[in-house]
N, C-alpha and C positions, 0 to 999 in steps of 0.2 A: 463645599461647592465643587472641587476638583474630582470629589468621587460620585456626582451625579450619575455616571456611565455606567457602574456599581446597580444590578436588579439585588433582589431578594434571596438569589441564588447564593449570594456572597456567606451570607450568614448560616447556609445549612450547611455543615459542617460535621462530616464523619465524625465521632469522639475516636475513633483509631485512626484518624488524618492527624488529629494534635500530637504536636513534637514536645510541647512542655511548655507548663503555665507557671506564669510570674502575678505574685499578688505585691501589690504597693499599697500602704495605709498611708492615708492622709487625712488630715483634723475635717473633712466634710464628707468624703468618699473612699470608696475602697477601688483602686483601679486593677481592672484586671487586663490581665493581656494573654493571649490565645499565639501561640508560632505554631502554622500549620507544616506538614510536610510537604503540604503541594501546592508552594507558594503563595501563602493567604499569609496574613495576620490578622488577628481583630482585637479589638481596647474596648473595654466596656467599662464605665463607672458605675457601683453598686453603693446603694447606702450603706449604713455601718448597721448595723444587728444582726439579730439568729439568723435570721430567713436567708442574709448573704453568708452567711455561714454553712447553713443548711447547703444552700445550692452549691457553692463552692467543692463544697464533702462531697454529695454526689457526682458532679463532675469529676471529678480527681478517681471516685470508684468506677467508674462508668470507660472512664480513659484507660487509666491502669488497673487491668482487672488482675487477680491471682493467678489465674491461667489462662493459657492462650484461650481452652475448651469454653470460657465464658466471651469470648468473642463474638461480635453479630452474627459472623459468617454460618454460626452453629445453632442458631434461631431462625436465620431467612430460607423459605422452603418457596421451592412452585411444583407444582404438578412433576411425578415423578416419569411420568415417558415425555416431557419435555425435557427433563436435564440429561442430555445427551452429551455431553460436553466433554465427559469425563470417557464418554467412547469411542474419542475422536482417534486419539493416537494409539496404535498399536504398533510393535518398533517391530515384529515382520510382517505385519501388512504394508510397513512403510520401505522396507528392504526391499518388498516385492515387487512394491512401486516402482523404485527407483531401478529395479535389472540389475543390480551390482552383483547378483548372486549366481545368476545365470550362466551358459556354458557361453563360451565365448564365438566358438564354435561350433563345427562336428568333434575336433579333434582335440578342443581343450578347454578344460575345463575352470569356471570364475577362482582365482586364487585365494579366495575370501571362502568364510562359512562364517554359521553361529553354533555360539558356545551358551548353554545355561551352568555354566562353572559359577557364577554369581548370581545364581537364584534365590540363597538367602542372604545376600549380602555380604558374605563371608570372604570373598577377594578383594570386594572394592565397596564399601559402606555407603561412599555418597555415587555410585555407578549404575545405571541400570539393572536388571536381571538379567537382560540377555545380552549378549555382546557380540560383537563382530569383528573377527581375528582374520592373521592371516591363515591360510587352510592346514599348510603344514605345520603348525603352533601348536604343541600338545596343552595341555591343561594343567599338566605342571610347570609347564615353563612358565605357562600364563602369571600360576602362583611367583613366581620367582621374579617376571618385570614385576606385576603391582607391590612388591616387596621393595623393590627400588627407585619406585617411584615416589615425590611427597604425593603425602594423601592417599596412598595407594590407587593410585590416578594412572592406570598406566594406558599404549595409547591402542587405541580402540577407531574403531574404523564408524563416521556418522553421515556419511555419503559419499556416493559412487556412482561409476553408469558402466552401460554395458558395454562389452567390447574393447575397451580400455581401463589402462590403470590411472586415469584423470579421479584423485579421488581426495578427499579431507579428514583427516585420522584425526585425533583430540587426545590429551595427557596434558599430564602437570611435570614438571621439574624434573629430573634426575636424581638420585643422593652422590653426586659426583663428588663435593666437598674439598676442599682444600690440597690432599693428599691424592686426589685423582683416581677414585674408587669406580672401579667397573665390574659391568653384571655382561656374559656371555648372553646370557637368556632374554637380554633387552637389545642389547645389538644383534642379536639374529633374527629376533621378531623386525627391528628395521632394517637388516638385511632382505628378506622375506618380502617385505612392502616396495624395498627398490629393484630389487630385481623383475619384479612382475609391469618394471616400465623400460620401453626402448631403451632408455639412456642409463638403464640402473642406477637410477639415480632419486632419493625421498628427499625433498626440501624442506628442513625445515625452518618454521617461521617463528622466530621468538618472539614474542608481542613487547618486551621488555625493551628498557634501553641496556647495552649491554654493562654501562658501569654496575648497574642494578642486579644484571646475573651475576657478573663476579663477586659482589658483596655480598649475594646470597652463599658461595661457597664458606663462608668464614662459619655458616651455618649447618654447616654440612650437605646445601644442594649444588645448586649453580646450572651447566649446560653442557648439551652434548662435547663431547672433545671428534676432532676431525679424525685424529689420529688411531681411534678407536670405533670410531663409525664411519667407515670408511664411504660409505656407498651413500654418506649425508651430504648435504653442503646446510650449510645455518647463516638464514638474516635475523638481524635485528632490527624491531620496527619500532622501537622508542617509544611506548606507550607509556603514559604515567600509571601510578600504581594508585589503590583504592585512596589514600589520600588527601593527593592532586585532585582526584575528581573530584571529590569531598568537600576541600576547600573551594576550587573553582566554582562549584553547585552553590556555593554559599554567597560567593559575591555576585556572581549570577544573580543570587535572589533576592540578595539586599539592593541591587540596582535596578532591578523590576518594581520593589515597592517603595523605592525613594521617591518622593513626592516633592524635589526641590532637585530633583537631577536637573540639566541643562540637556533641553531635547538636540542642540545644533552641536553635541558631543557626545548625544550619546551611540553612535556606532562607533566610534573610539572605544569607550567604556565597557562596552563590552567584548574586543577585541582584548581589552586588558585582563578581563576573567580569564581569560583563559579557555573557556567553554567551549568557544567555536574550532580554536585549534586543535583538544583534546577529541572534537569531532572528526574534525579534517583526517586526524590520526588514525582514527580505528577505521576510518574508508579507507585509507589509502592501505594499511593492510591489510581488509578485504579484498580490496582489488586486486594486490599484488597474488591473492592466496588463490583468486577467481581464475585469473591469468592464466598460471604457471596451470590447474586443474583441468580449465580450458585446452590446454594444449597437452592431454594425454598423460599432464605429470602426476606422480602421490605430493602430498602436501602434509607434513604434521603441523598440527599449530599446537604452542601449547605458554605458556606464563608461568607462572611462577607453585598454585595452587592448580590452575585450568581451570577454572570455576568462574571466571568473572571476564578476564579481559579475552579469553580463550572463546568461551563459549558469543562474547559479540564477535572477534574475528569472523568464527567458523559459521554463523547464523546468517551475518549479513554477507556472507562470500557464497555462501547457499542462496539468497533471496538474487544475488546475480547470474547464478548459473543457470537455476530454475524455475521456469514460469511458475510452477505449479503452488509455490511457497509465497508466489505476489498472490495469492485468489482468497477469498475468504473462506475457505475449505480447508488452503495450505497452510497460513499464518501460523493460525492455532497449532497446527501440529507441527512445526517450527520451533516454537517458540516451547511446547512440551516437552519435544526431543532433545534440544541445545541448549535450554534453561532449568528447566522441573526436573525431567529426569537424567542430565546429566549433572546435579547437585549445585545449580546456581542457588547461593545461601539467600535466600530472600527473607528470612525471619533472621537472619544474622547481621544484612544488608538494611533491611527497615525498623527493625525493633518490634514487631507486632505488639502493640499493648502493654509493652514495657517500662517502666519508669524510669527514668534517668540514673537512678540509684541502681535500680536490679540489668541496668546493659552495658556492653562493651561500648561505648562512645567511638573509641578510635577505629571499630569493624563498622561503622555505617555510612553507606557509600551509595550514591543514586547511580550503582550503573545499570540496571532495567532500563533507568528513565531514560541514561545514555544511550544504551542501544536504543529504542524508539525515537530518542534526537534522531539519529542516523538513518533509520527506516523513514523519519520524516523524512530526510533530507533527499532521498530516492523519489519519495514519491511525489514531493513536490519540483521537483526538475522532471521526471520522468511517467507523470500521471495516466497517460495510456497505457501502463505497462503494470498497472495494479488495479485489480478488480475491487480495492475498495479507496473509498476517501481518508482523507489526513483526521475527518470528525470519528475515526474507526480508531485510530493510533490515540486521540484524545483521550476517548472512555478507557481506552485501555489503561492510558497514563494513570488514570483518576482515581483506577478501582487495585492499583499498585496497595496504597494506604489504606483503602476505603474497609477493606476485609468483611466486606459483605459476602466475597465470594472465596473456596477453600482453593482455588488454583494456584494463588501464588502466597499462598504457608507453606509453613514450615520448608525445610531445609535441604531436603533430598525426598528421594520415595521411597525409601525407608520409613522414615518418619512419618509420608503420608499414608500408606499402605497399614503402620502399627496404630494411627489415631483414626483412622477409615475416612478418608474426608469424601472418597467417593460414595457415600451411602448420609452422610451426617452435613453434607454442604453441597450446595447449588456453585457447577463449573463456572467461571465467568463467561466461556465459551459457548453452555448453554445460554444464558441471557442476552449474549451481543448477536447468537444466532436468531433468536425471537423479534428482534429490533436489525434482521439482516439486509431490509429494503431500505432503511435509513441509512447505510453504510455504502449503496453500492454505487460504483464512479457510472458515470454516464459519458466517462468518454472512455474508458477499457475499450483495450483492441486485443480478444482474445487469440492467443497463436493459433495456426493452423495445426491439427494434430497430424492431419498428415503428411504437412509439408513439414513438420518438429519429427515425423517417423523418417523422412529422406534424410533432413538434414538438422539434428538436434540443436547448433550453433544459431538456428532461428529465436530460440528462444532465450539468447542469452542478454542483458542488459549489462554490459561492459563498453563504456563510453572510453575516449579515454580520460585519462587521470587529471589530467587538467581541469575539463570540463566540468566532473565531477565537485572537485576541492575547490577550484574559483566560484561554484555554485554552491556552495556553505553560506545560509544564513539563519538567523537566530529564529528558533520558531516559537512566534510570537505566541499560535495559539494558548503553548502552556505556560509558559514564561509570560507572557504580557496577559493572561485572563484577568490574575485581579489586580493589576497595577492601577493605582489611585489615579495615573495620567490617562488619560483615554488612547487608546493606542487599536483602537477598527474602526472600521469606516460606518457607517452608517447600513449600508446595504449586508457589510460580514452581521452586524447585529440583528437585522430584521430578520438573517436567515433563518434565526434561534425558534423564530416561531414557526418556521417549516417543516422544521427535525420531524414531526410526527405524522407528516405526509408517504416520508419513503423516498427513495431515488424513481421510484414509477406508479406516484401518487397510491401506495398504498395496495396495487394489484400484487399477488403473488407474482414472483417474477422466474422463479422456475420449481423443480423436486426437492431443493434444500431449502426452502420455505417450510415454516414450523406455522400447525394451525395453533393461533393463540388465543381462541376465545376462551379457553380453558384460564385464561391469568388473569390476575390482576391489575388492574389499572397502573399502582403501582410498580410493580414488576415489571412491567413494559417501558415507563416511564423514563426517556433519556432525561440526564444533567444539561440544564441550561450552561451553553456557552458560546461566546462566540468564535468566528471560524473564520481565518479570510476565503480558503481555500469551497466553505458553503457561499460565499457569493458567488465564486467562478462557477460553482453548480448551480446558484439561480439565472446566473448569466445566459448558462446553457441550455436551462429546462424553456424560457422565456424564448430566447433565440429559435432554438430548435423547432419549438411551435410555430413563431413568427415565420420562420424558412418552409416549414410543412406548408404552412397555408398558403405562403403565396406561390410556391410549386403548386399544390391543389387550384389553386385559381387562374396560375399562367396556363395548366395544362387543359382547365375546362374553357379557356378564352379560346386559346389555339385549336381545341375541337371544333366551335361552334365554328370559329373564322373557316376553317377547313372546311366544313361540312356547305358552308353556305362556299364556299368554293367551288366543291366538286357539283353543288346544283349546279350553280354559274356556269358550266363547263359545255359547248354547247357539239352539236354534232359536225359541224361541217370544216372545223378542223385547222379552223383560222384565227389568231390571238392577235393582242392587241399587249400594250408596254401600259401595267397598270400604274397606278398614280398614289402618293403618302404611304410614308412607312409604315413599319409595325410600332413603331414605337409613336410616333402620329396616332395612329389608331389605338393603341391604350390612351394617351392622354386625352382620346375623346371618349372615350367608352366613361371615364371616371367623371364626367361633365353633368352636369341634370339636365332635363328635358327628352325629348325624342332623338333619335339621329332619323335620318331619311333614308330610301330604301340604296340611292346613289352613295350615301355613305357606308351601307354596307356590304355594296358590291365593289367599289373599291377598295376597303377593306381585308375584303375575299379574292382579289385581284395580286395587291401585293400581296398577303400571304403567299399564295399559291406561286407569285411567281419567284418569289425565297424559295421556297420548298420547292419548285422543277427545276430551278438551276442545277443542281450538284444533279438530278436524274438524268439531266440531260447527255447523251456519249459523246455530243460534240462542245461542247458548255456555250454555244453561239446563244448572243441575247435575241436573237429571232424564234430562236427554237424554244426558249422557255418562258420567251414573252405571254402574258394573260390577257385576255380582252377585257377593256374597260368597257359595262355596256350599262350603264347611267341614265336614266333620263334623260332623252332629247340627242342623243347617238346613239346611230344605226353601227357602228363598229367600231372598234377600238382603231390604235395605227396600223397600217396594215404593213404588212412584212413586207421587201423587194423581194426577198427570194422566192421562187418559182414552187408551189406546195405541189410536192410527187405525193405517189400512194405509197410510197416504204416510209415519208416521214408524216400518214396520217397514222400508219400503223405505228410508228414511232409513241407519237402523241397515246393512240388508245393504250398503250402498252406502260406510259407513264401513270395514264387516269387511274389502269390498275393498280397501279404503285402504291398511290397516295391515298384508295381508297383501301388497301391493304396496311398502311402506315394509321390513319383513323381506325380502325378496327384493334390496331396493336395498342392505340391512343386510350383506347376508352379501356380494355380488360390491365393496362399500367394503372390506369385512374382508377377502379375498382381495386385494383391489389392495396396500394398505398391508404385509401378508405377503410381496408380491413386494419391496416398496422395501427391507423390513426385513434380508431376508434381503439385497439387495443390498447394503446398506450404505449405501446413499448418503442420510447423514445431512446435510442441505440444510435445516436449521434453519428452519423457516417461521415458528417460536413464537418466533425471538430478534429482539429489536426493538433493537436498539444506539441509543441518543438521545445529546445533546451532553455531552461528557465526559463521559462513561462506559458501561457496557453493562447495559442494563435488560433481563432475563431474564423475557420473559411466555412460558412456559415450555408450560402447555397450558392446554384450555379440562376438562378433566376437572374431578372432584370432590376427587380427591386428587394433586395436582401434587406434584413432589419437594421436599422441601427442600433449600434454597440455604447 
């Protein structure tokens, strides 16, 4: 009864989600037990003979296959000028993007270039091909840092801007080791980096706690020495290592699906995982990395390998500096550049299809999942500031294990490049683009491009650090999906049947719209789940319309009231002080029966005489009084003051006004009919502010309830 909340969804189950299965014999049944990766469990009792035997056997080949090449991901195909996904990133079309390369001026030139020194992977194995140095860096020095670097990891330049040396380099370790071993060729290259900043000065940011670097010299790495790089300065941000997260992921998930937890403890309990803190952590050394680049400095980040805690630093310090990497354009190639191809081990990290027997246990570590906590944690504080929804971050989480798609196998691109997965697998990049109006926020506030060309620091999302870290909390969506307690609301769940409408009922919503009649049902088809963050988006689609209409209806009330005004308006130049409000007059207009023709020339009366007050140059109430002319009165009150000819000319001069103001009335009320009818509900009344979404909904008189 406790998992009534539990759909159908529960049980469809990737066989490359399973973490490993446990068989228990018992004298009536066979119980089986399922540990997912992405926080499921499931218990099944099977009878005792062949057939559970049978099925058993298959499952177990199905799960752990011989090769990874028998994975689904090398079976599921769609349409091949739909998989674009895999031609998202290109690392100098993205250089070109970003200007880093560019002269700075007339007279001087970007301190940066690229090098194809690692075109077959011969300097640096899990590195890109092309790489970005600094300009005066010959190509055998280059040989000589990745020689002393671990991993041959050495550091390499992954964004920039122009005109400054505000920029984020990436490496792994040093081989500095116990005896204090130094390479000239690696302190001149970060020479090179501080010099091309005011302060000559490269930061950098060890992601490590520092007990941690010096343990690792016992091994022959460790960290930079001050004494020897002179033009560095080094923090340490205390990050736990693969693990810490490891274990924390664990009790994280076993407190998700305890079904005898104590709900009036359980935000304690998860404060004790550990999980939130280890969050807190890799923000706050983003932001410090955001900061220090923000204000024209170089930045190295780098950990222990650079491959895991390095590349969330440098990703989510990017997702702050740059609009362009919150859009559903920019993600992907984000996530390409500072995960895929700079060697985040994801087949090393998740076990692709491995069996317990055939993997390293103590290398599998959820930090993908980590980073994406984090990106949650942005865009659910800061949702105007990302052009897609937190149900965008979900699928992504999901399709981590699912290995339906070859994006995130294997280990570097190397490996993906020698097994071809861009020709043998469908991007995930292509599919979440096909399904890209289901993802888009409805309350993005895209930057100004050319108010981001005057002043680039428009586009920066750096709150401060408080803000931020006090606004860490546990995101339910993946963590509480299939928790046996019910833990959404009623409305996050109903949203689950929306998902296949779109954020703009399904209209193409601009040129990165893929036509999908070419697919499958399947293929298109999102994973049921639920969302808190899809309520706030029924909230809004709901709202938004509710606000449309009654602006459509205030503005077609107040034409008509005007229009029988300016009849009303007579020649000879004399008003009268008309009588009931406007708001009077809506609470009669909604009445049944007739009104009488006195009711609505009074009607026509106050309006008009709201609307000539502020025309009038002297604001006197004689001057902008309306005549009340009703049945059974020959004139409204009549004014004491003395009517000249300059204030009938006054008057005619108003009439103009307001019959110019109706005219402005009506081609407003045609424009807004065209957006209506198009659909494109682009929320101009939602004001999203810090934790949470404040809904200033319209400026009418009767706005919806919330």
């Amino acid at each position: 009864g406790a998992c009534m909340h539990l759909d159908d969804s529960y049980y469809r189950v990737p066989v490359s989600s399973i973490n490993k299965l446990e068989r228990e014999r018992r004298s009536e049944c066979i119980l089986l037990t399922i540990f997912c990766k992405d926080v499921r469990e499931l218990r099944f009792q099977l009878p005792i003979g062949d057939e559970s035997e049978r099925a058993y056997t298959v499952l177990v080949h199905y799960t752990y296959p011989e090769h990874t090449k028998y994975l689904f991901a090398f079976e599921h195909a769609i349409p091949k000028e739909l998989n674009v996904g895999w031609d998202l990133y290109d690392v100098q079309a993205e250089f070109k993007r970003q200007r880093c390369l560019e002269a700075w001026d007339t007279t001087t030139v970007a301190p940066w270039r690229l090098t194809k020194a690692n075109t077959t992977y011969d300097v640096s194995p899990s590195y890109p091909h092309v790489l970005c140095i600094p300009r005066d860096l010959t190509d055998g020095e280059l040989v000589a840092v990745a020689a002393f670097r671990s991993e041959q990891r050495l550091p390499v330049l992954t964004w920039g801007q122009r005109g400054n040396a505000g920029s984020i380099w990436r490496s792994s370790q040093p081989k500095v080791g116990v005896s204090g071993a130094q390479c000239a060729e690696d302190e001149r290259l970060c020479d090179l980096v501080a010099q091309a900043s005011a302060n000559g000065v490269v930061h950098i940011i060890d992601c490590r706690p520092k007990t941690s670097a010096n343990a690792n010299k016992l091994t022959g790495h460790g960290f930079e020495n001050s004494n020897n790089y002179q033009s560095s300065s080094i923090v340490f941000m205390n990050i736990a290592n693969i693990h810490a997260m490891r274990d924390s992921f664990a009790r994280m998930t076993a407190l998700a699906l305890d079904p005898k937890v104590h709900d009036v403890n359980f935000g304690s309990l998860v404060e004790e995982t550990k999980w939130l803190s280890h969050i807190r952590g890799v923000l706050a050394a983003a932001h410090h990395t955001a900061t220090l680049v923000q204000h024209c400095e170089p930045v190295l980040v780098h950990c222990s390998h650079g491959w895991d805690r390095t590349s969330q630093v440098a990703a989510i310090a990017q997702l702050m500096l740059d609009p362009f990497f919150r859009t559903l354009e920019g993600f992907p190639i984000l996530v390409e550049k500072d995960f895929a191809s700079f060697g985040h081990p994801f087949q090393l990290r998740h076990a692709h299809g491995e069996s317990r027997a055939d993997r390293t246990d103590d290398q599998i570590s959820p930090i993908f999942i980590q980073f994406l906590d984090a990106v949650w944690q942005l865009v659910n504080l800061f949702p105007a500031s990302f052009e897609f929804t937190p149900r965008y971050l979900l699928q992504i989480a999901e399709h981590v294990t699912s290995c339906r798609f070859g994006t995130l196998l294997c280990n570097t691109d190397r490996e993906r490049t020698e097994q071809d997965l861009r020709t043998r697998t469908v991007s995930l990049w292509s599919w979440l683009r096909l399904n890209r109006s289901s993802f888009l926020s409805l309350v993005y506030r895209r930057p100004n491009r050319l108010a981001m060309a005057a002043d680039p620091r428009g586009g920066l999302l750096l709150p401060p650090v408080s803000v931020l870290l006090r606004g860490v909390v546990l995101w339910r969506d993946y963590f509480l999906r299939w928790s046996p307690r019910s833990s959404f609301t009623h409305g996050a769940a109903e949203a689950r049947s929306h998902k296949g409408r779109g954020a703009l009922g399904g209209i193409q919503y601009d040129e990165h719209d893929l036509d999908t009649s070419k697919c499958r049902a399947a293929d298109l088809k999102l994973s049921e789940a639920a969302c808190v963050n899809s309520e706030w988006d029924g909230w809004v689609v709901e709202a938004t319309s509710e606000a449309d209409k009654w602006r459509g209806k205030a503005l077609q009330e107040k034409m008509q009231v005007m229009e029988l005004g300016s009849d009303g308006l007579g020649g000879d130049g004399h008003r009268g002080a008309g009588t009931g409000s406007e708001d009077e007059s809506e609470s009669r207009s909604d009445d049944s029966g007739s009104e009488s023709g006195e009711d609505h020339t009074t009607r026509a009366s106050s309006a008009l005489a709201d609307l000539l007050q502020p025309l009038s140059p002297t604001g006197g109430a004689c001057e902008s009084a309306v005549a009340h002319t009703g049945p059974g009165s020959d004139s409204g009150a009549p004014c004491d003051a003395p009517q000249s000819e300059a204030h009938e000319a006054e008057q005619a001069t108003v009439v103009l006004q307001l019959r110019e103001e109706i005219r402005n009335l009506r081609e407003e009320n045609a424009r807004q009919a065209e957006e209506l009818a198009a659909a494109r509900l682009r929320a101009q009344e939602v004001d999203p502010g810090d934790g949470g979404l404040l809904l200033a909904l319209s400026k009418s008189k009767k706005p919806p309830p919330i």
